[in-house]
ZAMARGU-4260 file (C-alpha; in steps of 0.2 Angstrom, whole numbers, plus 5000, padded with zeros to 4 digits):
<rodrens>
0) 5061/5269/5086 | 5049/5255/5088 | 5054/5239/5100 | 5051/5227/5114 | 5048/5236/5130
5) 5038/5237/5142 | 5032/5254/5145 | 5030/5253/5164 | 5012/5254/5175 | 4998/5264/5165
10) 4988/5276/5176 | 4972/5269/5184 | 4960/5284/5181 | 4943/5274/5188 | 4930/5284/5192
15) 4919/5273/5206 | 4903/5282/5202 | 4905/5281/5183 | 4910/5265/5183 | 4892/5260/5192
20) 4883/5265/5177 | 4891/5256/5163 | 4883/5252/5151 | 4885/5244/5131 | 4877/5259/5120
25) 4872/5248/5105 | 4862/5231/5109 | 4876/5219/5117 | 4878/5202/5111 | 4869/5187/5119
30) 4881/5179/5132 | 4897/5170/5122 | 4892/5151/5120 | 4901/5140/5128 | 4909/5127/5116
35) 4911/5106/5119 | 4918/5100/5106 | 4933/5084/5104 | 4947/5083/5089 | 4957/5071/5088
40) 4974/5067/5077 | 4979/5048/5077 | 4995/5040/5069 | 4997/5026/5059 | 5009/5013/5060
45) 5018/5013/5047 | 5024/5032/5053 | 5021/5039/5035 | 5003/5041/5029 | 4992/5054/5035
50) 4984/5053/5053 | 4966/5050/5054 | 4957/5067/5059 | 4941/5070/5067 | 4928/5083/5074
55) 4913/5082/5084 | 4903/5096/5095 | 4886/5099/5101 | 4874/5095/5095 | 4878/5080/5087
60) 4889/5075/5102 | 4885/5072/5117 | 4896/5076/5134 | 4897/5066/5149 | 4909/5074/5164
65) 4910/5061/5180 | 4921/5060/5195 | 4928/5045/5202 | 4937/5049/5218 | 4954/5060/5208
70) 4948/5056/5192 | 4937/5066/5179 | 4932/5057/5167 | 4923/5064/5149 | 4913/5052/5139
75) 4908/5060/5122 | 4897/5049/5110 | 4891/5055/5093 | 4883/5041/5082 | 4895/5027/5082
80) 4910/5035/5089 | 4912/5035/5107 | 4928/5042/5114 | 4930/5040/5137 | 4943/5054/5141
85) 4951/5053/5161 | 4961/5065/5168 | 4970/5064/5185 | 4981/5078/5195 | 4997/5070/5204
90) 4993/5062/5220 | 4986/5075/5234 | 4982/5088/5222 | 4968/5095/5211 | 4969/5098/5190
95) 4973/5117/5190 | 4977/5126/5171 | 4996/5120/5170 | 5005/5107/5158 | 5006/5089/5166
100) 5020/5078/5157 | 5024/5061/5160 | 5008/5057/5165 | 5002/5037/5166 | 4986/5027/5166
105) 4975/5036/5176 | 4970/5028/5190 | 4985/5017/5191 | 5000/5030/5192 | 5018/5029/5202
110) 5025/5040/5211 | 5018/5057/5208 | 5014/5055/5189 | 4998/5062/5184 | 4983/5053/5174
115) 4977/5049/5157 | 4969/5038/5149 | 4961/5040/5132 | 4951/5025/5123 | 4939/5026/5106
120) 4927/5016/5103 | 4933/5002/5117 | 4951/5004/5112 | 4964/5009/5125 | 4981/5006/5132
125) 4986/4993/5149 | 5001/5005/5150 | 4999/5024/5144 | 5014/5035/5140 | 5008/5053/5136
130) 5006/5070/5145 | 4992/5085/5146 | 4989/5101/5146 | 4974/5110/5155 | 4971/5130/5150
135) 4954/5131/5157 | 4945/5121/5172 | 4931/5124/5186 | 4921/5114/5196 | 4904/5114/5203
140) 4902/5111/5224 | 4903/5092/5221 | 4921/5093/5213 | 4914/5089/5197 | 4921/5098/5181
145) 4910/5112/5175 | 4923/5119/5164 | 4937/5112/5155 | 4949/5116/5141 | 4963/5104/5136
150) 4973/5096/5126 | 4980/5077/5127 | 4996/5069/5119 | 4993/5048/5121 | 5005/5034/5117
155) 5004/5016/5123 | 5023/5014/5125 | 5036/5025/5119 | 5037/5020/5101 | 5019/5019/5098
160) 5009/5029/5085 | 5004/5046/5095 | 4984/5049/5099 | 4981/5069/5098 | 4968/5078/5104
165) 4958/5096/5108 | 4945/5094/5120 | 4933/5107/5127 | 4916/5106/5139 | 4907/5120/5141
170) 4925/5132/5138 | 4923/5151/5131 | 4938/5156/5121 | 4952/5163/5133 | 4971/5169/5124
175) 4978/5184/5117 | 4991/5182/5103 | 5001/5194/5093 | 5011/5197/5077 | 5026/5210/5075
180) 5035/5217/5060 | 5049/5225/5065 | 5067/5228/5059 | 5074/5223/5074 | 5081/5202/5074
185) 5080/5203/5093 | 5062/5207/5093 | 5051/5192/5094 | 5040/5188/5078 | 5021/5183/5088
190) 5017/5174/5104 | 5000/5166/5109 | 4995/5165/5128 | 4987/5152/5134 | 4979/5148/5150
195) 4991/5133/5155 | 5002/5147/5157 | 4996/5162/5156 | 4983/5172/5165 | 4972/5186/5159
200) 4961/5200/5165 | 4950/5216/5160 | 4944/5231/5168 | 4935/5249/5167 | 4941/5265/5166
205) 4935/5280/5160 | 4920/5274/5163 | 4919/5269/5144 | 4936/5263/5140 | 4943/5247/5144
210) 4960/5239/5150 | 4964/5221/5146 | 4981/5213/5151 | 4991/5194/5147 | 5006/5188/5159
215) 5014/5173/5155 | 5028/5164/5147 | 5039/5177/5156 | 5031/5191/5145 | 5016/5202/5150
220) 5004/5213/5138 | 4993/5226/5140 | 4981/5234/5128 | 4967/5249/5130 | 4956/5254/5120
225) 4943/5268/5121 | 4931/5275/5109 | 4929/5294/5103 | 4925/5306/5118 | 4907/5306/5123
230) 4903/5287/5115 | 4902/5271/5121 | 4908/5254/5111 | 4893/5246/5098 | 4900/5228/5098
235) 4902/5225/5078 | 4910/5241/5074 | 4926/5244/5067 | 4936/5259/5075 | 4947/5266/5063
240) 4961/5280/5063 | 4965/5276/5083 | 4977/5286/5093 | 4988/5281/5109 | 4973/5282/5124
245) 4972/5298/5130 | 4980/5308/5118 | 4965/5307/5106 | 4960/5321/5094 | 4942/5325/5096
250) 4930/5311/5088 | 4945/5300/5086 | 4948/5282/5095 | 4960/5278/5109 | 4971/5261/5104
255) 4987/5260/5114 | 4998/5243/5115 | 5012/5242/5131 | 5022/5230/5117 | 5022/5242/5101
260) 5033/5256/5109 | 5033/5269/5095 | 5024/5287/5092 | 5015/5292/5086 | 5004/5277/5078
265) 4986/5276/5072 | 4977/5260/5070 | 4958/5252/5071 | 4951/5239/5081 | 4933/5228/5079
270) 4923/5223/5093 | 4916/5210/5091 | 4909/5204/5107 | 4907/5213/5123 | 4899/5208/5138
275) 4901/5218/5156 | 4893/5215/5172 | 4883/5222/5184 | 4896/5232/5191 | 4901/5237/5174
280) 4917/5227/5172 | 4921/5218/5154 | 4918/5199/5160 | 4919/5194/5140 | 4929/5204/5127
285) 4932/5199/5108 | 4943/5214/5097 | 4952/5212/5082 | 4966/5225/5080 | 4981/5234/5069
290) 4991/5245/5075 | 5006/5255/5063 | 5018/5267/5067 | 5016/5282/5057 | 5035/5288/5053
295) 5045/5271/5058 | 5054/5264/5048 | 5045/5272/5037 | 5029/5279/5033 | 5027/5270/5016
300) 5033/5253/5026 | 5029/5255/5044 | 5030/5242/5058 | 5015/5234/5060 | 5007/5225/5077
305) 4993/5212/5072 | 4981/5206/5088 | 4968/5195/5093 | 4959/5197/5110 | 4950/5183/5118
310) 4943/5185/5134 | 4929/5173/5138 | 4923/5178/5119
</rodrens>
């Protein structure tokens, strides 16, 4: 019977010498770019028409990211639009991925509130009601953001018409989200992870098969996935008629899920990007995958997993 479960610790089978050698067999993408881009929803007053969308990125926008004692601030300018983006942590701390509610003005909080302020083209708030979310962040020696992925929710009192917005500088994709169809109505339907809440990894093993894992939201996941004995992964392949890892038939795939706990199954899975390092770990991973039981409920109707794996890719 296929359900929710975790399946317990998986093996570690690294071979240190093997692992030095890794390489990608077929040419490996270029390194992921990184993305700076701004959308932005905004309200209207009257609480009934559509808000007013927007889009910008690189390069027909362009992204400024100062520091002024605890506040970053991101100035984006494309054309005539020109949008100034500040950011503070609570007082005596550092923005970290985490979701910061009841934030105020930045640079003008009480208390322990966090920061924001959010103006377009000149137009802001004296008093800002809103809150933040920070999935991805880094900073250079000087403290200054080299990295940022978040998300912004501004209001100039409680009641006023909400200002929305998606900002990235310099982010590579980072999540892992999932669909299920199952029989079961205690099994949950998807889930997304996200780096305000949620942290991620990838490793080695095998020395060609990799081992990538999501914890969060009081839920963790791991998925492997190895190619047929003897091969290595070509990033833009489609893997198809995947077995659980390890228990392959010769020139057959390896795709096992700790989530999808029913056997046997057979899926496939794209790569679409795949970067390692010099020690021959997966610093950027991209897959596409489906995996279906092959008896349960049935084999006309099978439950069916669904993922999408983004790790720095």
């Amino acid at each position: 019977m296929s359900r929710i479960c975790t399946r317990g610790t998986l093996i570690l089978a690294t071979i240190t010498a093997m692992i030095g050698v890794l390489v990608v067999a077929a040419p490996a993408n270029a390194e992921p770019v990184a993305e700076s881009s701004l959308s932005w929803s905004i309200e209207h007053w009257d609480g009934v028409s559509d808000p007013t969308t927007g889009f910008i990125t690189e390069p027909d926008a362009h992204f400024q990211v100062l520091r002024d004692g605890s506040i970053h601030r991101i100035n984006v300018t494309a054309g005539n639009t020109y949008w100034s983006i500040s950011l503070a942590a609570p007082v005596g701390q550092e923005l970290h991925p985490g979701i910061y509610p009841n934030a105020e003005r930045a640079g003008f909080q009480s208390g322990r509130s966090p920061g924001l302020d959010v103006s377009r083209n000149g137009s802001g708030c004296n008093e800002v009601y809103g809150k933040f979310t920070i999935h991805q962040i880094a900073y250079d020696a000087a403290g200054v953001i080299t990295t940022l992925e978040a998300s912004f929710l501004r209001r100039c009192s409680p009641g006023d018409p909400a200002w929305r917005g998606d900002l990235k500088y310099l982010a590579t994709p980072l999540s892992f989200q999932w669909k299920l169809s199952d029989d079961q109505p205690e099994t949950p339907e998807s889930h997304r992870y996200r780096g305000a809440t949620s942290t991620f990894w990838a490793s080695s093993f095998w020395t060609n098969s990799i081992r990538f894992g999501a914890s969060g939201d009081r839920m963790q996941d791991v998925v492997e996935l190895s190619p047929p004995a003897g091969e290595r992964f070509e990033v833009g392949r489609t893997y198809r008629q995947a077995q659980p890892v390890g228990q392959q038939d010769p020139g057959r795939p390896g795709l096992s899920v700790d989530r999808f706990y029913c056997r046997p199954t057979t899926g496939n899975f794209t790569i679409n990007e795949l970067v390692y390092d010099t020690a021959g770990q997966p610093v950027a991973l991209s897959v596409e995958f489906t995996l279906k039981c092959t008896e349960f409920p049935s084999p006309e109707e099978p439950n069916v997993l669904k993922g999408i794996i983004h790790f720095h890719a």
